[in-house]
LOLO-498656 format. One record per residue (C-alpha): chain; residue number from 1; x, y, z. Coordinates in steps of 0.5 Angstrom, whole numbers, always signed. Layout:
LOLO-498656
site chain=A&resi=NUM&px=X&py=Y&pz=Z
...
END
This chain:
LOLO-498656
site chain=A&resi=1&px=-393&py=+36&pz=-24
site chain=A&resi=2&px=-388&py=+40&pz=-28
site chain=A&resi=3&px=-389&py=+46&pz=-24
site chain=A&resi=4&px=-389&py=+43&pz=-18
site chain=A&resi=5&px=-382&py=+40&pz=-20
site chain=A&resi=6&px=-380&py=+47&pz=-23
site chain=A&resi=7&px=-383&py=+50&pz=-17
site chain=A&resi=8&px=-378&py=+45&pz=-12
site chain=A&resi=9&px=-372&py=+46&pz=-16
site chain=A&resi=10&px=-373&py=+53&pz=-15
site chain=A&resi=11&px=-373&py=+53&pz=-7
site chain=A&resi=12&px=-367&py=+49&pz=-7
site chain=A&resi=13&px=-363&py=+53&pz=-11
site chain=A&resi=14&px=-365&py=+59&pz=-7
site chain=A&resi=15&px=-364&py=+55&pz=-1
site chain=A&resi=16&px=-356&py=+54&pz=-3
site chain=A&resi=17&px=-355&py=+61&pz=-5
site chain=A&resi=18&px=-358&py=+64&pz=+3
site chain=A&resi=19&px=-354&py=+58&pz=+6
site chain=A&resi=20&px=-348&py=+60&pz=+2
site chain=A&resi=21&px=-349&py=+67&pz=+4
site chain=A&resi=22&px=-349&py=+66&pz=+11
site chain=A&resi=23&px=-344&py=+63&pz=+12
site chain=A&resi=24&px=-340&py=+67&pz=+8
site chain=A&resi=25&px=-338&py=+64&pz=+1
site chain=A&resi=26&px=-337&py=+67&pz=-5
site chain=A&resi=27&px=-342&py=+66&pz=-10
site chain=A&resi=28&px=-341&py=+68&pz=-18
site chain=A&resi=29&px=-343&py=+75&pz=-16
site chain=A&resi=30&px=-338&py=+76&pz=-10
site chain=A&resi=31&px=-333&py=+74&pz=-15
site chain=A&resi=32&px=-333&py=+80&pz=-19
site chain=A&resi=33&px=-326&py=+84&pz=-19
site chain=A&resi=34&px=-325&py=+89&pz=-13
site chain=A&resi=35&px=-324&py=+94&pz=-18
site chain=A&resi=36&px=-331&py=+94&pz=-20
site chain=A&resi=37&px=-333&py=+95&pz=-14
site chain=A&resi=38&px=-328&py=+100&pz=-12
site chain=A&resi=39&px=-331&py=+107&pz=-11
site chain=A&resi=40&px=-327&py=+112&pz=-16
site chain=A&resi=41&px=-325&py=+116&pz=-10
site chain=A&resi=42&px=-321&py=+109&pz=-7
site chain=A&resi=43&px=-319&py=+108&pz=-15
site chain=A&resi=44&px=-315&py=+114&pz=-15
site chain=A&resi=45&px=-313&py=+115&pz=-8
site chain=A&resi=46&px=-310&py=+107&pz=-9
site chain=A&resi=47&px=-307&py=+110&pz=-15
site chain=A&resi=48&px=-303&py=+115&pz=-12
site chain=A&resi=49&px=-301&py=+112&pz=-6
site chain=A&resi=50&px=-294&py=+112&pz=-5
site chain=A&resi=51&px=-293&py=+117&pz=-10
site chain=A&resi=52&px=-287&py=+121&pz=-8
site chain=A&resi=53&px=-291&py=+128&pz=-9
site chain=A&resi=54&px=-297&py=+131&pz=-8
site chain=A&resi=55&px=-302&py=+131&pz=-13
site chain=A&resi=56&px=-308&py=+134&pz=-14
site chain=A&resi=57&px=-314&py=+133&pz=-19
site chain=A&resi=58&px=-321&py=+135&pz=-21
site chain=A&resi=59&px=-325&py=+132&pz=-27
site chain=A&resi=60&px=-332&py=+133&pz=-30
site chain=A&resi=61&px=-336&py=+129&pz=-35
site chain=A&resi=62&px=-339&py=+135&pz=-39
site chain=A&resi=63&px=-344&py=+131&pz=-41
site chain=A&resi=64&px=-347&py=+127&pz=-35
site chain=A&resi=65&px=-344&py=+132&pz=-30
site chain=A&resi=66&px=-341&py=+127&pz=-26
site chain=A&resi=67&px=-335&py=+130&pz=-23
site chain=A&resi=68&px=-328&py=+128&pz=-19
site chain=A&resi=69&px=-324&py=+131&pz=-13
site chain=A&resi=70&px=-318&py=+130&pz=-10
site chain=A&resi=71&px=-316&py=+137&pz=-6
site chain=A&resi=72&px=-319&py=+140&pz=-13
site chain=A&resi=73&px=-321&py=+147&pz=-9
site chain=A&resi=74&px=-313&py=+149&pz=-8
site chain=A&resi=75&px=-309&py=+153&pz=-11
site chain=A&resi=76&px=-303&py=+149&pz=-16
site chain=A&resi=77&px=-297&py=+153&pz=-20
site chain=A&resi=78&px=-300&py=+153&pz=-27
site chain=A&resi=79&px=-293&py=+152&pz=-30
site chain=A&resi=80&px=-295&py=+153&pz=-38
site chain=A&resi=81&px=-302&py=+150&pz=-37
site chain=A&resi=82&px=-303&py=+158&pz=-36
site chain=A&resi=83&px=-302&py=+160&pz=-43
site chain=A&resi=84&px=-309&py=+157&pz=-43
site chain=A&resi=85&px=-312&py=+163&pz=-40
site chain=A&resi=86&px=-307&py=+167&pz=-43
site chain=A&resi=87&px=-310&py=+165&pz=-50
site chain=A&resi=88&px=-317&py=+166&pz=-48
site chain=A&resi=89&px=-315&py=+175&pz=-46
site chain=A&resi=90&px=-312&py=+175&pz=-53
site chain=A&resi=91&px=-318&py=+173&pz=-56
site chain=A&resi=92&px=-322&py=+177&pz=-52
site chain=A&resi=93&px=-318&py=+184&pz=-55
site chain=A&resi=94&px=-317&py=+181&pz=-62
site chain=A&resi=95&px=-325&py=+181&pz=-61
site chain=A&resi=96&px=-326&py=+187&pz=-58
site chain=A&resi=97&px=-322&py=+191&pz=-63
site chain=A&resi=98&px=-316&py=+193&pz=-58
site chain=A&resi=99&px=-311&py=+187&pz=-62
site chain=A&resi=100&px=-311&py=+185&pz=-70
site chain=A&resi=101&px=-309&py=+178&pz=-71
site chain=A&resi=102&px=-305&py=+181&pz=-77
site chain=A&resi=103&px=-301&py=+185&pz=-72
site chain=A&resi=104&px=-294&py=+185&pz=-73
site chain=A&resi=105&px=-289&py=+183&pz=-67
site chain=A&resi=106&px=-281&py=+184&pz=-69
site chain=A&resi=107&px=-277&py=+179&pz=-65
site chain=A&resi=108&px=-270&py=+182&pz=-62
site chain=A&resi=109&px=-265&py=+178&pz=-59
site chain=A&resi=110&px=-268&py=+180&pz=-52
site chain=A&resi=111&px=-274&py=+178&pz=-53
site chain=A&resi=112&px=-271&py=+171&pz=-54
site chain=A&resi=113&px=-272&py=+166&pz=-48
site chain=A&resi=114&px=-270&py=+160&pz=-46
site chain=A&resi=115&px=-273&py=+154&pz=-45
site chain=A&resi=116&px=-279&py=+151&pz=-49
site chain=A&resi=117&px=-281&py=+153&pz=-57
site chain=A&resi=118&px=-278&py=+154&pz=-63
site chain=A&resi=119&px=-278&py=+162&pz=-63
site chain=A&resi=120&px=-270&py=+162&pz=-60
site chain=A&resi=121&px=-267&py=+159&pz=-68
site chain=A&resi=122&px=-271&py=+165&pz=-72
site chain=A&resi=123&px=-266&py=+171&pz=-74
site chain=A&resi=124&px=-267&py=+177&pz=-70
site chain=A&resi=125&px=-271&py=+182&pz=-73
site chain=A&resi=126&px=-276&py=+176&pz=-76
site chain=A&resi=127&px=-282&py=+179&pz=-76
site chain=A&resi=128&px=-288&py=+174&pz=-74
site chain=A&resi=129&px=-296&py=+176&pz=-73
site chain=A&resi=130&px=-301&py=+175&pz=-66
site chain=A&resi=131&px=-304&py=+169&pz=-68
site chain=A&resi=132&px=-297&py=+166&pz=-70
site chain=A&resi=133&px=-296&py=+168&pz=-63
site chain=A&resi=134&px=-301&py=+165&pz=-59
site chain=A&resi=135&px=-301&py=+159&pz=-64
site chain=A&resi=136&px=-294&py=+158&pz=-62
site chain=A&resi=137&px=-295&py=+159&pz=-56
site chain=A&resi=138&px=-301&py=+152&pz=-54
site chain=A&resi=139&px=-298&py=+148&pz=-60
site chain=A&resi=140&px=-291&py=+148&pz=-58
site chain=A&resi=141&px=-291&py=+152&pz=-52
site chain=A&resi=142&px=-287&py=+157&pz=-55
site chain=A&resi=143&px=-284&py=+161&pz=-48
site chain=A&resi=144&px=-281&py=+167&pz=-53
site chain=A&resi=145&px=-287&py=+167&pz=-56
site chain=A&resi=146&px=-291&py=+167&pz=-48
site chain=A&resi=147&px=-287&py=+173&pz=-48
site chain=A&resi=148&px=-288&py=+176&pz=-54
site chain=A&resi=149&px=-296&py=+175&pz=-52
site chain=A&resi=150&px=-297&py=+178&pz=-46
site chain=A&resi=151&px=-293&py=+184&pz=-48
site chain=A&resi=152&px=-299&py=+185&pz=-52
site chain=A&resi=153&px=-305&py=+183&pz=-47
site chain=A&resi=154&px=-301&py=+184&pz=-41
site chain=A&resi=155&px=-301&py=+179&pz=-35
site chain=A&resi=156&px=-307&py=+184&pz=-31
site chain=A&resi=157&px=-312&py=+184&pz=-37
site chain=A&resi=158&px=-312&py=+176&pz=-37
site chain=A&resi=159&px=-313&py=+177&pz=-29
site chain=A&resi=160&px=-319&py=+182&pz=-31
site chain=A&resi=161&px=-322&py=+177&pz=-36
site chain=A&resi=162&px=-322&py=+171&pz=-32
site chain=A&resi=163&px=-325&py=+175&pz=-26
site chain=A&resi=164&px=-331&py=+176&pz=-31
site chain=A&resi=165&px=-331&py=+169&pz=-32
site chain=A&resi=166&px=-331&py=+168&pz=-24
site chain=A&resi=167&px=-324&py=+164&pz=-24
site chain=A&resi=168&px=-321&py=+168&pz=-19
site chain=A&resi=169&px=-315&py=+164&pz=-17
site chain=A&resi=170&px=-313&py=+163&pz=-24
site chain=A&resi=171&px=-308&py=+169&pz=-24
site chain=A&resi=172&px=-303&py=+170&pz=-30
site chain=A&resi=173&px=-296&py=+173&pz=-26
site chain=A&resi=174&px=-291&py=+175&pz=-30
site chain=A&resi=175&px=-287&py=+174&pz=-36
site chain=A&resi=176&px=-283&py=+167&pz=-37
site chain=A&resi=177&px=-276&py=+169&pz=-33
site chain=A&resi=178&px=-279&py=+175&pz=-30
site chain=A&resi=179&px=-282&py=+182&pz=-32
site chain=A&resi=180&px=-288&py=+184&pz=-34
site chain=A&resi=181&px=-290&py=+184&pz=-26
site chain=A&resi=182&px=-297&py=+183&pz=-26
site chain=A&resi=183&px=-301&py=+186&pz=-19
site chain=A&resi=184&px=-303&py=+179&pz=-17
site chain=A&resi=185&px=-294&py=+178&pz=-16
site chain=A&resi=186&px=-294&py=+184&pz=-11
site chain=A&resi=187&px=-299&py=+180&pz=-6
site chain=A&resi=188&px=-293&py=+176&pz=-2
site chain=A&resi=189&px=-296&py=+169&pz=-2
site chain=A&resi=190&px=-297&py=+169&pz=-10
site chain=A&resi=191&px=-290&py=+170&pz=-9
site chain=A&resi=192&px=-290&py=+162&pz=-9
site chain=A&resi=193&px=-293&py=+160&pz=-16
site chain=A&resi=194&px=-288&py=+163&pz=-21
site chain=A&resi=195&px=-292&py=+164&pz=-28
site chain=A&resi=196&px=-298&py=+163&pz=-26
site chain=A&resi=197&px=-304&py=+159&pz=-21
site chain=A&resi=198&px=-310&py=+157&pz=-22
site chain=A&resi=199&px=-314&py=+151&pz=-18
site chain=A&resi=200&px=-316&py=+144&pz=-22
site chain=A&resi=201&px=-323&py=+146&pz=-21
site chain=A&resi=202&px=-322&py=+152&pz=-24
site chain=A&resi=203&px=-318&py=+150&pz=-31
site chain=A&resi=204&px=-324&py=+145&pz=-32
site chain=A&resi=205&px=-330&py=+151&pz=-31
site chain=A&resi=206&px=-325&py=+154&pz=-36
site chain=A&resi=207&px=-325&py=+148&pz=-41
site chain=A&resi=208&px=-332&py=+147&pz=-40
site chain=A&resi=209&px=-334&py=+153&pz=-42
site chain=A&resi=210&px=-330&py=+154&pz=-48
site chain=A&resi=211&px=-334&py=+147&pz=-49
site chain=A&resi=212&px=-341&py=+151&pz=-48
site chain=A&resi=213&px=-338&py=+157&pz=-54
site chain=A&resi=214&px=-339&py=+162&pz=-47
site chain=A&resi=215&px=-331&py=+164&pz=-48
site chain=A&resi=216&px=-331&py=+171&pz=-52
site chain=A&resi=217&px=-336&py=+168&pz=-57
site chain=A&resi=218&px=-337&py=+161&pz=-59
site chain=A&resi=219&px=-333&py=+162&pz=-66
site chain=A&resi=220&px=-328&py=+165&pz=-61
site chain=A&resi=221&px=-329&py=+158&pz=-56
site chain=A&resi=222&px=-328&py=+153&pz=-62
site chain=A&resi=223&px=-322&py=+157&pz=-66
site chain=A&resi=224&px=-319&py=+156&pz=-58
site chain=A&resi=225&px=-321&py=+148&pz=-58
site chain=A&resi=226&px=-318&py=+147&pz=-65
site chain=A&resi=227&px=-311&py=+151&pz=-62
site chain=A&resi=228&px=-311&py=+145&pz=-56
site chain=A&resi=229&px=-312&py=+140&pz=-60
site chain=A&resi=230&px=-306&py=+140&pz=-64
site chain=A&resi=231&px=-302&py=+142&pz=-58
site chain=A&resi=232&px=-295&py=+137&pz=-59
site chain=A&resi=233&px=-294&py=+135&pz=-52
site chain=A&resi=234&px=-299&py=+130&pz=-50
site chain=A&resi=235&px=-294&py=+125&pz=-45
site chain=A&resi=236&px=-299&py=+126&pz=-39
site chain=A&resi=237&px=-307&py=+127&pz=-42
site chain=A&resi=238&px=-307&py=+123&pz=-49
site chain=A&resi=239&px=-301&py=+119&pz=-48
site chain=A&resi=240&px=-302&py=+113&pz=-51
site chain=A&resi=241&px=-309&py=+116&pz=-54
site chain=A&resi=242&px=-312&py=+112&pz=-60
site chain=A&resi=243&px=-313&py=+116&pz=-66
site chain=A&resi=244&px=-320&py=+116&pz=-66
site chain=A&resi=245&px=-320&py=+119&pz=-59
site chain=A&resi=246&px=-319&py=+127&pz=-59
site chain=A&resi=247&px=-315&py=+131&pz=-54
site chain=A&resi=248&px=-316&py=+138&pz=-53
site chain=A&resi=249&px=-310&py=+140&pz=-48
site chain=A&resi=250&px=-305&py=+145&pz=-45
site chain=A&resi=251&px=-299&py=+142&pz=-41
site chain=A&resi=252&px=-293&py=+144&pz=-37
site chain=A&resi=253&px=-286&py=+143&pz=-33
site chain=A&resi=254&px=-282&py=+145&pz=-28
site chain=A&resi=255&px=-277&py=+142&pz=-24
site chain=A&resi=256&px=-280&py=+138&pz=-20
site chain=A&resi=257&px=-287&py=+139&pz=-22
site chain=A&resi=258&px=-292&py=+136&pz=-28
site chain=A&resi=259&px=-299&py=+140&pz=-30
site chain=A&resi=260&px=-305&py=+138&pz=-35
site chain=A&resi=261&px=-311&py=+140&pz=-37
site chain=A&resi=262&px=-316&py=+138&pz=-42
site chain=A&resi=263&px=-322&py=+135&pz=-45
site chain=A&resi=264&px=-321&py=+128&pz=-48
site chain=A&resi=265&px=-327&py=+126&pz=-53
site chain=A&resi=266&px=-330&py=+119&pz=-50
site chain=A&resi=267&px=-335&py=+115&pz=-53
site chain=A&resi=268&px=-338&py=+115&pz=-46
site chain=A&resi=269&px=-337&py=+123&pz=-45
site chain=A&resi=270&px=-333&py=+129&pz=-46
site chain=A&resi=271&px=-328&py=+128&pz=-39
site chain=A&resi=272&px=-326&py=+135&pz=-37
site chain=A&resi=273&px=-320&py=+134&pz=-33
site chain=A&resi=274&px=-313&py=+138&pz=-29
site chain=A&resi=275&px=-308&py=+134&pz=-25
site chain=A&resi=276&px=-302&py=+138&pz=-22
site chain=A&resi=277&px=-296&py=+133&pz=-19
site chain=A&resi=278&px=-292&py=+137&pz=-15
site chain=A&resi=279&px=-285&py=+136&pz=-10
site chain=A&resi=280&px=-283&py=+131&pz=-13
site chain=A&resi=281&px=-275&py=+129&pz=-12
site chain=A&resi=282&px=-272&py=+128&pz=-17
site chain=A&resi=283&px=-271&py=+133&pz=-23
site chain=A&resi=284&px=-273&py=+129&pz=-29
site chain=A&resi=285&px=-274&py=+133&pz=-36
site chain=A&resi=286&px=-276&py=+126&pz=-40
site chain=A&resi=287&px=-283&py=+123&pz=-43
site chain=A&resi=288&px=-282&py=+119&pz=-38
site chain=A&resi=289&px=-281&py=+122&pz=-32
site chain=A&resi=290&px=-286&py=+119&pz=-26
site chain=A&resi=291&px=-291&py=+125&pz=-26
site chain=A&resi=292&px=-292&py=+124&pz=-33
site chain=A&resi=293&px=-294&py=+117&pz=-33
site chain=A&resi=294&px=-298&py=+119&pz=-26
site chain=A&resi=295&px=-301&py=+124&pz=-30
site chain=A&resi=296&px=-303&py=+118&pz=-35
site chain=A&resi=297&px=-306&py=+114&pz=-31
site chain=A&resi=298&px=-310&py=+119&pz=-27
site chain=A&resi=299&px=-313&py=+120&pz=-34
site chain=A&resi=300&px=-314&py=+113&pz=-36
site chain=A&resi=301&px=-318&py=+113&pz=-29
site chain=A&resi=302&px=-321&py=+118&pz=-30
site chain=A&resi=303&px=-324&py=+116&pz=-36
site chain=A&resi=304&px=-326&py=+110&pz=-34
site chain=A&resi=305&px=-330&py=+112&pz=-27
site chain=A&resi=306&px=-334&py=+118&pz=-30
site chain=A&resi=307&px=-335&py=+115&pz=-37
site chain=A&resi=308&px=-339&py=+110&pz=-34
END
């Protein structure tokens, strides 16, 4: 007799809940967030809505392979972000015996140049070595220290390495205000991006394979990780981070334009990700200018929509 009365209750509960859908009703289940509903791709695009600017964005779960495309295939200024595959090509020589890190480099008043870092209060004639250099470079994004850099690798030796990496849209142009031309500036088109171009897919190639030990060497790779981490600017990728999530990341700034690339360490995945916010209108050189903050919230997405 319990079965049957079981069995009874059941039909009713089940006939409700057919009755509810056609008719359209929300059941409990219905009545979920639209958010966790939403696809990634309407997450993001929804983010970025009405955002004065263009924004382009590629991401990748290292682990699941999971990945994210917003116009991820075409070609950004880099801004600073480029001193990231510039530190690559110095390591690269340093391995291959072309460069010491011990080696010497004299700073002149020449050779000082505006903007980001610290190497413009040093005396003239301080004296600093290579792996100070490039340290300088990614933690502080040391402009005179770029500078100083390329004088050493040149601008067509970075560009060499990463087409033997298969990175053919990462170009490193010139010096930070000039000089140093590299063959890629002599194309008019390049003209455009300044320092240096890349794709946001082909910055998050780059950081994988650094991941994977598979740029210069795998000691080589994690020294590079190790630099990124401790790299200072964190008001887009890692702002707001929790100490206990790491970051390895390269950031950059130019008038109107803010760039990001990196790794962030999630429970859920290691979340490779480059996001350029590009035209917007208004000139704004604080931590909380709107590419930035865009920047973040990308990030945070992100993080969320591939970590699943």
């Amino acid at each position: 007799m319990k079965n049957i009365v079981f069995l009874f209750i059941a039909l009713l509960l089940l006939a409700d809940v057919t009755s509810a859908q056609r008719n359209n009703v929300r059941t409990p289940a219905d009545s979920a967030p639209k958010t966790a509903q939403q696809s990634l791709d309407e997450v993001v695009r929804e983010a970025v809505a009405g955002f004065n600017g263009k924004v382009w964005v590629y991401a990748k779960n290292l682990d699941t392979g999971k990945e994210f495309s917003l116009r991820g295939d075409e070609k950004v200024r880099t801004a600073s972000t480029i001193k990231f595959p510039i530190m690559a090509e110095a390591f690269r020589q340093v391995a291959e015996g072309k460069l010491k890190w011990d080696d010497l480099i004299t700073l002149t008043k020449e050779s000082k140049v505006t903007g980001s870092g610290i190497l413009g209060e040093f005396s003239d004639g301080t004296k600093i070595d290579l792996r100070t250099a490039v340290n300088l470079m990614i933690v502080v994004s040391d402009n005179t220290a770029t500078n100083l850099v390329l004088d050493k690798v040149t601008a067509d030796s970075v560009n060499d390495y990463m087409d033997k990496l298969g990175l053919p849209a990462t170009r490193s142009m010139r010096k930070v205000l000039g000089g140093g031309d590299s063959k890629a500036l002599q194309i008019p088109e390049n003209r455009l991006f300044g320092l240096g171009s890349s794709t946001p897919r082909e910055m998050v190639r780059l950081l994988e394979m650094l991941e994977k030990g598979e740029v210069v060497s795998k000691q080589a790779s994690d020294e590079m990780l190790t630099i990124l981490r401790r790299q200072q600017y964190k008001n887009g990728i890692g702002r707001n981070q929790v100490d206990t999530t790491p970051v390895a990341s390269k950031s950059g700034g130019l008038d109107r334009l803010r760039s990001d690339v990196g790794i962030v360490y999630t429970r859920r995945g290691r979340i490779a990700m480059a996001i350029t916010v590009d035209d917007m209108p208004v000139v704004d050189w604080g931590t909380d200018n709107p590419g930035h903050i865009m920047i973040w919230k990308l990030s945070q997405i992100l993080q969320e929509g591939l970590g699943r």
